[in-house]
C-alpha positions as CSV (number, residue, x, y, z in Angstrom):
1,X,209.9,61.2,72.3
2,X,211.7,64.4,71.0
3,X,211.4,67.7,72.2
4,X,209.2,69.0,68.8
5,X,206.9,66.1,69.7
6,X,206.2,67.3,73.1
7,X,205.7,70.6,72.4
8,X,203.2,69.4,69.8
9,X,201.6,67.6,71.9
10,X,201.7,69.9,74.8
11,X,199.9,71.9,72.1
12,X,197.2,69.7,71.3
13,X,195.9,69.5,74.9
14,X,196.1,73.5,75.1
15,X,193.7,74.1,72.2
16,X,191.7,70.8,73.0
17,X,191.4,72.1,76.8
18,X,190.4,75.8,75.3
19,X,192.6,78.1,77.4
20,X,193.2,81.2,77.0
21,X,196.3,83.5,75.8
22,X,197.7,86.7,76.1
23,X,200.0,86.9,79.1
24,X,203.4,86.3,76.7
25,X,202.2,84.3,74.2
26,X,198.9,84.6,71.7
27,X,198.5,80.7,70.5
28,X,198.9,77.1,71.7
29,X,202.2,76.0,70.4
30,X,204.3,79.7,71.4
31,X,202.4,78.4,74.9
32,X,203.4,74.6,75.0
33,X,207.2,75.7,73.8
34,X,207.5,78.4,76.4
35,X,206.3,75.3,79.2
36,X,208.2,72.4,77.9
37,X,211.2,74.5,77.2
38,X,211.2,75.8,80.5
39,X,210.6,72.8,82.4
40,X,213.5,71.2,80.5
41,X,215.9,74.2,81.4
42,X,216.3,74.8,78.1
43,X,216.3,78.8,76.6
44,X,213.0,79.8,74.8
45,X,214.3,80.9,71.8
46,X,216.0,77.3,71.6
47,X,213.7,75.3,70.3
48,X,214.9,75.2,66.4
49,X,218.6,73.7,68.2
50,X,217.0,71.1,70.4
51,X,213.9,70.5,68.8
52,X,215.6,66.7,67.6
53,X,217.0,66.2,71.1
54,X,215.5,62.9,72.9
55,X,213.3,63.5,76.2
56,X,213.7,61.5,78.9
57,X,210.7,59.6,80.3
58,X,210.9,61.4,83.8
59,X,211.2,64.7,81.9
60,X,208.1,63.9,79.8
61,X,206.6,63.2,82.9
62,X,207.6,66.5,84.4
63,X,206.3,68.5,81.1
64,X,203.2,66.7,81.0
65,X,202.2,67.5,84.7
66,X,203.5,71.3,84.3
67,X,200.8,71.3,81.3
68,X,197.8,69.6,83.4
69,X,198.5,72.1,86.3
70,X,198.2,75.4,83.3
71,X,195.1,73.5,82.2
72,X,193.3,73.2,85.3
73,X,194.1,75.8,87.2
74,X,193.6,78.2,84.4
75,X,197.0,80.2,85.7
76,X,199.1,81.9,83.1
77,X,202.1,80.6,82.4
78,X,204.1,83.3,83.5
79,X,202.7,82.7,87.2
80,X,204.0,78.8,86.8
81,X,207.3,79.5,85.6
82,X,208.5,82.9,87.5
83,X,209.1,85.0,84.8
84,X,207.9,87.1,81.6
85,X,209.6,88.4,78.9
86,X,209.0,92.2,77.8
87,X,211.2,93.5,74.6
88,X,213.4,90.8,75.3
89,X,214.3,91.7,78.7
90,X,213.4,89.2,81.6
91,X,211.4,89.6,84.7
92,X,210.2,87.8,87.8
93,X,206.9,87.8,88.0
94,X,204.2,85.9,90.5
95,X,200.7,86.4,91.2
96,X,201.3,90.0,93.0
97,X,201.3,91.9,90.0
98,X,199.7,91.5,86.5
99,X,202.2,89.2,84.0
100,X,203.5,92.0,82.0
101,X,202.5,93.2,78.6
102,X,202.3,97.1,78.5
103,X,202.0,98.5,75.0
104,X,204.3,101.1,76.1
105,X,207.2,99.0,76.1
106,X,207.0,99.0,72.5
107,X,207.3,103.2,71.3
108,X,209.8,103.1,74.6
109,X,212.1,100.2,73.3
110,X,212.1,101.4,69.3
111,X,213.3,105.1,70.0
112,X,209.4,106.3,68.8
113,X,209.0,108.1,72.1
114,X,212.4,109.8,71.7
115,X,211.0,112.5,69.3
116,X,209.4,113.8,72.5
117,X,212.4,114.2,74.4
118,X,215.7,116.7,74.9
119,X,218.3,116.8,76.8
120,X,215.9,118.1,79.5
121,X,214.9,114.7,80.3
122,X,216.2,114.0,83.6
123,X,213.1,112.5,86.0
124,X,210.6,109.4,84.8
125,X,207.8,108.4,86.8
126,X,206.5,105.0,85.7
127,X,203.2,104.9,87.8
128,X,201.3,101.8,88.5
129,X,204.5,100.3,87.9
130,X,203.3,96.7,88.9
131,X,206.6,94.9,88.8
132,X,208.7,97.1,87.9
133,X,209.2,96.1,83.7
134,X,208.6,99.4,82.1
135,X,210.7,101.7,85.1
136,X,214.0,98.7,84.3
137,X,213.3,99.4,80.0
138,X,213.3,103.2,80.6
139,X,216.5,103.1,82.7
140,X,217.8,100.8,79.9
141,X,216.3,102.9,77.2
142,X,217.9,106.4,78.7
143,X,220.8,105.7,80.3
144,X,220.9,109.3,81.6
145,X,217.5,109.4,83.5
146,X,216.4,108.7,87.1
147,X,213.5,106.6,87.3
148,X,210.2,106.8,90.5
149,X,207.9,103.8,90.3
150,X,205.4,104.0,92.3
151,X,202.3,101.7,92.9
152,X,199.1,101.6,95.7
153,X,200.0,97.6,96.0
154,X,203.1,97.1,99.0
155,X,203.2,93.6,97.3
156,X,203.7,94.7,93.7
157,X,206.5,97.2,94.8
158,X,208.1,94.0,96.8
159,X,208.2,92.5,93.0
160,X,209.2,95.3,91.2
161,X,212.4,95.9,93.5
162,X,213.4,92.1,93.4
163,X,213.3,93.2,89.4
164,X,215.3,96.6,89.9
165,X,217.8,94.6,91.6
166,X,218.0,92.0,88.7
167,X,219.3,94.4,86.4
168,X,221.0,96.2,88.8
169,X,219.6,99.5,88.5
170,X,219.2,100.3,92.2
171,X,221.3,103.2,91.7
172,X,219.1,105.0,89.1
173,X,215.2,103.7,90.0
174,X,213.6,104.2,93.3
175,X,210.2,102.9,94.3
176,X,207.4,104.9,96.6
177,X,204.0,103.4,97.6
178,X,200.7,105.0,97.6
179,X,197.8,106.3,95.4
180,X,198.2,107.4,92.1
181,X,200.3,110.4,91.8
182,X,200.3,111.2,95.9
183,X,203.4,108.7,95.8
184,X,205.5,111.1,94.0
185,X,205.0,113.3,96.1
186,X,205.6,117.2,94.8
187,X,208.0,116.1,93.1
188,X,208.0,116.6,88.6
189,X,209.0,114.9,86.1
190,X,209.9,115.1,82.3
191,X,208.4,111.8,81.5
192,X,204.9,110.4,83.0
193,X,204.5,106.6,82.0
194,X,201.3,104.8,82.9
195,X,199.5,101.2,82.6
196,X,196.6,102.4,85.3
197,X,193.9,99.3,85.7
198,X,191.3,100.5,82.4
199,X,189.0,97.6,82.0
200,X,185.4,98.7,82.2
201,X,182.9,96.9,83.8
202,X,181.6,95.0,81.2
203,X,184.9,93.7,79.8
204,X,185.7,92.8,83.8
205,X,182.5,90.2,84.1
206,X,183.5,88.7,80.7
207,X,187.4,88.5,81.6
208,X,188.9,84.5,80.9
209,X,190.2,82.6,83.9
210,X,193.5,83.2,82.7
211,X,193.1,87.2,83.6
212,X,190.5,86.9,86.8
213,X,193.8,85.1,88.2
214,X,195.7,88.7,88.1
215,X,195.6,91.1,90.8
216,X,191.9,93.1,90.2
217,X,193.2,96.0,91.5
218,X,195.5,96.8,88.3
219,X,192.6,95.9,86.0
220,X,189.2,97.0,87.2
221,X,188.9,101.1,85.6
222,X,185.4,101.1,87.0
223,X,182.0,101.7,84.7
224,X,183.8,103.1,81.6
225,X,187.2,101.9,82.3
226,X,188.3,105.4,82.9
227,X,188.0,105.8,86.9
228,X,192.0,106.1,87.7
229,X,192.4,107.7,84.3
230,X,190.0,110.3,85.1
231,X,192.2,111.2,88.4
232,X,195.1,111.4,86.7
233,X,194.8,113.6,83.9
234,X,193.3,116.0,86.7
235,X,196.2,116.3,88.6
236,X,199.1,115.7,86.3
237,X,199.9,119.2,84.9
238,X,200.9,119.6,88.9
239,X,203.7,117.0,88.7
240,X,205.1,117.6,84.9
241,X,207.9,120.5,84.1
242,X,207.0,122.5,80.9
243,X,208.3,120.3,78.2
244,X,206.6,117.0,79.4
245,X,205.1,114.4,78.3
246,X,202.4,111.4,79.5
247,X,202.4,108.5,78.0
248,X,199.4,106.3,78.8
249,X,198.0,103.4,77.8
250,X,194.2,102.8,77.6
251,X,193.5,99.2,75.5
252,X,190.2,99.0,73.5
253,X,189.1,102.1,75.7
254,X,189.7,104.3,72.9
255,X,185.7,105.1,72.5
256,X,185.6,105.5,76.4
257,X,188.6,107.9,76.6
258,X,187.1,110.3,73.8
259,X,183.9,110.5,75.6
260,X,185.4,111.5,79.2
261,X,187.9,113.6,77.4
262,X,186.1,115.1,74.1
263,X,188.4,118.2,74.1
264,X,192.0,116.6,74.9
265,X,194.4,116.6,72.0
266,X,195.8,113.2,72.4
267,X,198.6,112.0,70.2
268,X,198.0,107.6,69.4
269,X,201.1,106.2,69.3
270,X,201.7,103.1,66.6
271,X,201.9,99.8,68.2
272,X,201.4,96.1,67.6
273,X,198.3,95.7,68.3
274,X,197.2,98.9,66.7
275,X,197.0,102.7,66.4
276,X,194.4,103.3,69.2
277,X,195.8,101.8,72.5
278,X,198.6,103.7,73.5
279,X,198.6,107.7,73.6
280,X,200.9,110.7,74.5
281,X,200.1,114.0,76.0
282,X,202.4,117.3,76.4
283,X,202.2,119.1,79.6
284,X,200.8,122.0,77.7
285,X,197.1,120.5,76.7
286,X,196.3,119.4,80.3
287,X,194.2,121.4,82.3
């Protein structure tokens, strides 16, 4: 069998078995590539150079049983292999922490959040940094910044440093447990980043397998999704210098966040998934 044909087939049984995407990929065959590719220890963008190759019967064997165990066990294929992707950049990643997929990395990466920025920008907090992906992009992104993560999960922090010291940026990102904004401290910043758990209520009960298999804690926003988000706004103009920003991403809450927050001039940042997920707020409109 070659490669192409496995990953076909892989494919089939993914659609055929009805799971669900999201956590890196958004259809069957981007899936069964990712897992047979992998499991071969081949690269994932390799697929158009080996997609001829012959597979040996013991490595069809192996990609077949990889396949079973993200069918059955409903686990994201992130959580099976050890690592995500996020603007290119790779990640470890196991069931401690959400796979991760933060809008933000998007106006971060492409220079769209750089409008909001000066020279001034020295300090980024990335809060609810889970494992640690958008904290290593803005290091990456700003080579002149110092970077807090901080996060209320020990184990997520234990992820997201095994990720700072991937790229090497133990120098320039440092990592603080707690709740919410009390893990900074009194310290400010230039930049707030944060992915806070949103999800209302409803959304939660209907959630596929696939996501009830992430960490609840960095999903479940409460009622109306807006519990942490609530908190936050409340107490950031204490931790941001004059010129800051927040960046904060909210998902399909858009309808929720306008009803706790009539009266907040919030600027929606363009992103793949759409105009209404992602927003930025200066210092100077939070009460």
């Amino acid at each position: 069998m070659r490669v192409i044909e496995l990953v076909e087939r892989a494919a089939a049984r993914l659609d055929a078995a009805g799971v669900s995407f999201g956590h890196g990929t958004t259809n069957a065959f981007d899936e069964a590539a990712w897992l047979v590719l992998w499991k071969l220890g081949q690269a994932l963008d390799a697929l158009d150079d080996v997609a001829g190759d012959a597979v040996a019967e013991e490595d069809e064997a192996a990609v077949e049983a990889l396949v079973s165990e993200r069918i059955t066990t409903r686990r994201p294929a992130a959580y099976l292999t050890g690592e995500a992707w996020l603007q290119g950049i790779p990640f470890f990643v196991d069931e401690r922490v959400i796979v991760p997929r933060s809008l933000i990395a998007e106006p971060l990466a492409d220079g769209t959040l750089d409008a909001w920025l000066s020279e001034r920008t020295e300090r980024v907090l990335d809060l609810c940094t889970g494992n640690g992906s958008l904290a290593v992009l803005a290091a990456l992104a700003w080579p002149g910044v110092t970077v807090l993560g901080t996060d209320l999960s020990p184990d997520a922090l234990a992820v997201a440093q095994r990720n700072v010291e991937r790229h090497a940026l133990q120098g320039r990102i440092t990592l603080a447990q707690g709740h919410g904004l009390a893990a900074a401290g009194g310290q400010r910043f230039d930049l707030i980043l944060c992915n806070p758990p949103y999800v209302n209520r409803a959304s939660m009960a209907a959630l596929p397998a696939e996501y009830r298999a992430e960490p609840t804690l960095a999903l479940d926003g409460g009622e109306d999704g807006m519990d942490f988000v609530r908190e936050l706004l409340g107490q950031a103009h204490r931790h941001l210098t004059d010129h800051a920003v927040l960046v904060l991403e909210i998902g399909h809450e858009r309808d929720h966040f306008e009803a706790a927050f009539p009266q907040l001039p919030a600027i929606w940042l363009p992103t793949s998934a759409g105009d209404d997920q992602v927003l930025l707020i200066e210092a100077r409109h939070l009460p």
